[in-house]
C-alpha positions as CSV (number, residue, x, y, z in Angstrom):
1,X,65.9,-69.4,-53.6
2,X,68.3,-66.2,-53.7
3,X,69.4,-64.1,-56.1
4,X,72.9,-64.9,-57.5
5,X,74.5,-62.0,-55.4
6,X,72.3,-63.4,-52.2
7,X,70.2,-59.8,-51.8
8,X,66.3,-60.2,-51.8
9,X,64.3,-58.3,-54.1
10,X,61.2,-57.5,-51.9
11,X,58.3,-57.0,-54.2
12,X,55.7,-57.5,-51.8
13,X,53.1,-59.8,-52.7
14,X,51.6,-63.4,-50.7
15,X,54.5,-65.0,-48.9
16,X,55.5,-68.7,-49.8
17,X,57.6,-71.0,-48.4
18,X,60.5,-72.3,-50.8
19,X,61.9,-75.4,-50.7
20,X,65.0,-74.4,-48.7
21,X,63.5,-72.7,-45.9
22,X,63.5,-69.5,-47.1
23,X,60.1,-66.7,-47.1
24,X,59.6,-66.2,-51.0
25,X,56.6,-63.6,-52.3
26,X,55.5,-63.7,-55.6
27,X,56.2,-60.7,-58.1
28,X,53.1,-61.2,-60.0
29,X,54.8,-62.0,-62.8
30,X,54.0,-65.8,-63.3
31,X,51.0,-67.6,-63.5
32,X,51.9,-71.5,-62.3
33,X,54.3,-73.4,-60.8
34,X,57.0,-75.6,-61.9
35,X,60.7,-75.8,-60.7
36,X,62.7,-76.0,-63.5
37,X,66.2,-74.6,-63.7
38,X,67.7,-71.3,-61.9
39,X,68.8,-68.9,-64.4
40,X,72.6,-67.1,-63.3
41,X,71.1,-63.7,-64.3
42,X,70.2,-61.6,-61.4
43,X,66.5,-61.5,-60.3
44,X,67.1,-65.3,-59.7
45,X,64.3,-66.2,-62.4
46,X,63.5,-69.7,-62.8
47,X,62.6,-71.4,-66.0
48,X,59.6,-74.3,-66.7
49,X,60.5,-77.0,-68.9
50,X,56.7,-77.5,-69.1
51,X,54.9,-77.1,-72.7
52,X,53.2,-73.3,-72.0
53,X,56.5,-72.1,-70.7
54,X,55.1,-69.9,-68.2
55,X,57.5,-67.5,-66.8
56,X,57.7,-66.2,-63.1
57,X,59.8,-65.3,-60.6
58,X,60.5,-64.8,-57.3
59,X,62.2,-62.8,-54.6
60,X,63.9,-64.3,-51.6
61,X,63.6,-62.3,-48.2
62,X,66.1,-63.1,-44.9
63,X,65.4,-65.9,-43.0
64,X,62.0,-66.2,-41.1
65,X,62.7,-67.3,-37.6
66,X,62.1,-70.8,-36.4
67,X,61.9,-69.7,-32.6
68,X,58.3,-69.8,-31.6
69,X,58.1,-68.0,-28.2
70,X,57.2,-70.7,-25.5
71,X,54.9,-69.0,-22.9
72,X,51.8,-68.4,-25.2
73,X,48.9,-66.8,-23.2
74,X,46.3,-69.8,-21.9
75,X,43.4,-68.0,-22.2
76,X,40.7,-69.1,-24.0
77,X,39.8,-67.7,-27.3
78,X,36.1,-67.6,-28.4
79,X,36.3,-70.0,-31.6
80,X,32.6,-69.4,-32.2
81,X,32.3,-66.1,-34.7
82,X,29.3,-65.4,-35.1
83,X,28.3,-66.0,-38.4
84,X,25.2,-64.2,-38.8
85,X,24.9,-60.7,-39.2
86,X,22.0,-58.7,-39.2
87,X,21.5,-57.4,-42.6
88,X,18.7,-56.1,-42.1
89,X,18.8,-51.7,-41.0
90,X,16.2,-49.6,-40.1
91,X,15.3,-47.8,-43.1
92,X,12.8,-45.4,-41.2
93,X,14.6,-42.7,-40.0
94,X,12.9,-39.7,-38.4
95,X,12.8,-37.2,-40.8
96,X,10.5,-34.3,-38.8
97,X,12.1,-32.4,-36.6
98,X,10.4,-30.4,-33.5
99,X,9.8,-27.1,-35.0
100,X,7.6,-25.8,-32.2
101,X,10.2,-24.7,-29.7
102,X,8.6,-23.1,-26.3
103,X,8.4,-19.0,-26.8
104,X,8.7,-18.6,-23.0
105,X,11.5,-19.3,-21.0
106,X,12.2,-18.3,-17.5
107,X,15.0,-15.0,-17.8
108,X,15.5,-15.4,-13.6
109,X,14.9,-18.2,-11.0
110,X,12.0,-17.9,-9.3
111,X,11.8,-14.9,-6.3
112,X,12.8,-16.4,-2.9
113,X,9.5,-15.7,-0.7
114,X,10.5,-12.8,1.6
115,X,9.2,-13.7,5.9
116,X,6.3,-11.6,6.5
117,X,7.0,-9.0,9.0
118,X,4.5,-8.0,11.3
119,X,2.8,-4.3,11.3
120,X,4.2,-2.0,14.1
121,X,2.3,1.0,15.3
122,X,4.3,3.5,16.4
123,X,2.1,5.7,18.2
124,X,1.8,2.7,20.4
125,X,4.8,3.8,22.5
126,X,3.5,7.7,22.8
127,X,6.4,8.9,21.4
128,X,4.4,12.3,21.4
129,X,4.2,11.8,25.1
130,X,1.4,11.3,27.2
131,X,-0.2,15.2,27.6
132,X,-0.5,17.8,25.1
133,X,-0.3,16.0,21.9
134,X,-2.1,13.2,19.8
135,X,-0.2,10.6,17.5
136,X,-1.0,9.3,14.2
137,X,0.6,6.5,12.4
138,X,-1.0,6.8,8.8
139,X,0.7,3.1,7.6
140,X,1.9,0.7,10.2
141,X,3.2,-1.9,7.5
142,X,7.1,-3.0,8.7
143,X,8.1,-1.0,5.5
144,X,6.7,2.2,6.6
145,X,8.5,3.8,9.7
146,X,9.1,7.0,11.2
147,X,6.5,8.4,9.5
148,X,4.0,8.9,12.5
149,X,2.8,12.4,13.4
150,X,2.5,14.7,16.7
151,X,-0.1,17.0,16.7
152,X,-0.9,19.7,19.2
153,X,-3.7,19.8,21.5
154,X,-4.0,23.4,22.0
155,X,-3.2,24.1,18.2
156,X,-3.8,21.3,15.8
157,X,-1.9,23.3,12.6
158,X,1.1,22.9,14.9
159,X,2.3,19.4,14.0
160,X,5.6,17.2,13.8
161,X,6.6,14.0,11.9
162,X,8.5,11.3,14.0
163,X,9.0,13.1,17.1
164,X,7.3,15.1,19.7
165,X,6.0,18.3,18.0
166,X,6.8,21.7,19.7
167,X,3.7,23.2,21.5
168,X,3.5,25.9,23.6
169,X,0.5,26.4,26.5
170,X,-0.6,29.5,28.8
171,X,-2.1,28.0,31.9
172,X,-3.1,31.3,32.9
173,X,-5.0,32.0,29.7
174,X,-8.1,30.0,31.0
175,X,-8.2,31.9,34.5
176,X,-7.6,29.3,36.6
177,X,-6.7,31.7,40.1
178,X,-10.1,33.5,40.0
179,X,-11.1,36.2,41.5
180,X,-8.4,38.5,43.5
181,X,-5.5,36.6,42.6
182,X,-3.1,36.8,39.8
183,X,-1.6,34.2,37.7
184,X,1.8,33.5,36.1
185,X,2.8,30.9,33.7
186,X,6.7,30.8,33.8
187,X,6.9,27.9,30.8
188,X,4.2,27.8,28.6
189,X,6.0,24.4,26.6
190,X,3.9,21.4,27.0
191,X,6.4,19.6,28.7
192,X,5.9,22.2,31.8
193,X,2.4,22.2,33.2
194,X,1.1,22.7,36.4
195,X,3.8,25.2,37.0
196,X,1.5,28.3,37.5
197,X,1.1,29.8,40.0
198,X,-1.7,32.1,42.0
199,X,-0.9,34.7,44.2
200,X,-3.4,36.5,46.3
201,X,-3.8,40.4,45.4
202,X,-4.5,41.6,49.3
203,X,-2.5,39.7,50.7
204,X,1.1,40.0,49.6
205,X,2.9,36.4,49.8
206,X,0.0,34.4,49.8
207,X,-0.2,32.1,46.4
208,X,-0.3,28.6,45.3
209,X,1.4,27.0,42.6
210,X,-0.8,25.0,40.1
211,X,-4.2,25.6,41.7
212,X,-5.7,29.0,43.2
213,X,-4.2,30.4,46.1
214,X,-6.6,30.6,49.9
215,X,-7.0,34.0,50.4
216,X,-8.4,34.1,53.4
217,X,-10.5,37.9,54.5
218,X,-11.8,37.4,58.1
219,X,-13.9,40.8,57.9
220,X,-14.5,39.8,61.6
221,X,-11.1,40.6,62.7
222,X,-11.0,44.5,62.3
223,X,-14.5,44.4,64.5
224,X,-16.6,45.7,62.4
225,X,-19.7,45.5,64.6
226,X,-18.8,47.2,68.0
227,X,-19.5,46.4,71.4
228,X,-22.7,44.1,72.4
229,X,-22.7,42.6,68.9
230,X,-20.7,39.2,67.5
231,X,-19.7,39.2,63.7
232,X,-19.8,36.7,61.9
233,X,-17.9,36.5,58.4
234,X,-19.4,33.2,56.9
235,X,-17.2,33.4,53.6
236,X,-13.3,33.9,53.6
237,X,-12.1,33.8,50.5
238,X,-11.3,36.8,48.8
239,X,-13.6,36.9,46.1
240,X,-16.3,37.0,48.8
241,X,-16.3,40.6,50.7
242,X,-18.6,43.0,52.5
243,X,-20.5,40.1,53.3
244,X,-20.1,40.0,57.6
245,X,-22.9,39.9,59.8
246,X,-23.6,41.9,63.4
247,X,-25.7,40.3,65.7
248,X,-26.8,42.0,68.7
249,X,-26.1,40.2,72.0
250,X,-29.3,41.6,73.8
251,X,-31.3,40.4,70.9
252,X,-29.8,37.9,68.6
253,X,-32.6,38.3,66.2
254,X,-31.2,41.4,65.4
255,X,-29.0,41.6,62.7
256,X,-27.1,43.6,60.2
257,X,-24.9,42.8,57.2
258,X,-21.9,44.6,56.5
259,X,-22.2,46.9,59.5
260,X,-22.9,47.1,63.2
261,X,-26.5,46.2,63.9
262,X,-29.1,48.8,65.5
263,X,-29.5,47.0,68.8
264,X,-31.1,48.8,71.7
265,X,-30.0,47.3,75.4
266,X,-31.9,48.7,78.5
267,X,-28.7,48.2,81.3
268,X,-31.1,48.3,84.0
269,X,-32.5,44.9,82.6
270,X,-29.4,43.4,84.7
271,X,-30.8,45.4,87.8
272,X,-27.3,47.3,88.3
273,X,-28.2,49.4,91.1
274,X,-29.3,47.1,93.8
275,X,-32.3,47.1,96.2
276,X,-34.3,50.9,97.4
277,X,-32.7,52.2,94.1
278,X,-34.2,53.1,91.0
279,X,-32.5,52.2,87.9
280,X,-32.7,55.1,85.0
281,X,-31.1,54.2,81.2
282,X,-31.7,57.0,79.1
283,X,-30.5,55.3,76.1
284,X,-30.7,52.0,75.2
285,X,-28.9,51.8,72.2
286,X,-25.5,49.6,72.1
287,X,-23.6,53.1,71.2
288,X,-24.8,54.5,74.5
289,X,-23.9,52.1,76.9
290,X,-22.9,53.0,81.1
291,X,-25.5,56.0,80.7
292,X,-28.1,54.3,83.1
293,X,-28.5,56.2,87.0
294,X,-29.5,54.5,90.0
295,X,-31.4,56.9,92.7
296,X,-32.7,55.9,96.6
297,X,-36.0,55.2,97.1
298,X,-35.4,56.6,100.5
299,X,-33.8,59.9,99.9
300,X,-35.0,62.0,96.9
């Protein structure tokens, strides 16, 4: 079972249990099996006495343990294996590849939608203010602001984009006073109108501001007609003159315009002088007035 010197020789073939309880592994070297005697050469090679004298030889290893370890693991092993195994394998293998791959593919993700914004007309709060000046929104998408346009009234080549263009306007220049008055404009900018003002030419400190002044002419009050006659000025104003009329009191269909009236007045008609008296005017006419003589009947 060991070699003479008691060291193993390890060759490393099947292991095989000898006789005295050692692990011996066959070197290859015989090809049966027969004790026979031990040899006293090292190597521990045995002899056959049998007729072929087949030689072989083994090595002894230390001794394999006899302690089993006691707590072996309870759980069931499978003892079915399964015996059959598919020998059968799919030959067909796909041998065509896809070549067509798509040409197209989306670069970007999709464009979120951008909210729709409503269309604002700017005009539509007169930011050109509300005399003077027209506005003009030429695009009233959201995108498109402050792009609206003021344009003058009184000069449409005078315009202004997004905000109140600058204008100017003469009240006076469309004779708004008339006749015997004069007008001043003291801002002609848009922003200032009705500021003129009128001012009568007779009549020093008379005048209006925004409309024409009342310039007032009584003709009437210088007298004009004289004594025995009424005047009459049916038009005051200033732009209408000379146009006073006389009207004799003795004879109210008597009448003259612009001047005293021819009236002729007999001031014995009132009987001045009384009874037995004779009552002598020798000139009727207004401009001869207190002229008339009284005489007695009784005494010539």
């Amino acid at each position: 079972d060991l070699n003479i010197d008691g060291t193993p020789n390890k060759i490393g073939q099947t292991p095989y249990k000898a006789s005295a309880g050692k692990s011996c592994t066959w070197n290859g070297n015989g090809y049966g099996y027969t004790w026979g005697s031990l040899d006293d050469r090292p190597g521990g090679r045995f002899h056959t006495n049998e007729a072929f004298s087949m030689i072989y030889s083994c090595d002894c290893e230390t001794p394999v343990p006899t302690a089993v370890p006691t707590a072996v693991p309870t759980a069931p092993v499978p003892t079915a294996v399964p015996t059959a195994i598919p020998t059968a394998v799919p030959t067909a293998v796909p041998t065509a590849v896809p070549t067509a791959i798509p040409t197209a593919v989306p670069t970007s993700a999709p464009d979120t939608p951008v909210p729709t914004q409503p269309d604002i007309d700017e005009c539509a709060s007169a930011p050109c203010g509300t005399t003077g000046q027209s506005c003009t929104d030429p695009d009233v998408s959201y995108a498109s602001q402050h792009d609206f346009v003021c344009t003058c009234d009184s000069d449409k080549s005078v315009t202004k984009i997004d905000g109140p263009a600058t204008c100017e306007k003469d009240e006076c220049s469309t004779d708004p006073c008339g006749v015997g008055q004069t007008c001043n404009d003291p801002d002609v900018s848009l922003t200032s109108l009705k500021d003129f003002t009128c001012t009568c030419d007779k009549y020093t400190g008379v005048q209006a501001t925004g409309a024409a002044a009342t310039c007032e002419v009584d003709e009437c009050s210088v007298d004009p007609c004289g004594t025995d006659q009424s005047c009459n000025d049916p038009n005051l104003s200033y732009a209408s003159q000379h146009d006073f009329v006389c009207t004799c009191d003795s004879d109210n269909t008597i009448t003259k315009t612009d001047g005293p009236a021819t009236c002729s007045k007999d001031e014995c008609s009132t009987d001045p002088c009384g009874a037995e008296q004779t009552c002598t005017d020798p000139n009727p006419s207004p401009t001869s007035l207190k002229d008339f003589t009284c005489t007695c009947d009784k005494y010539t």
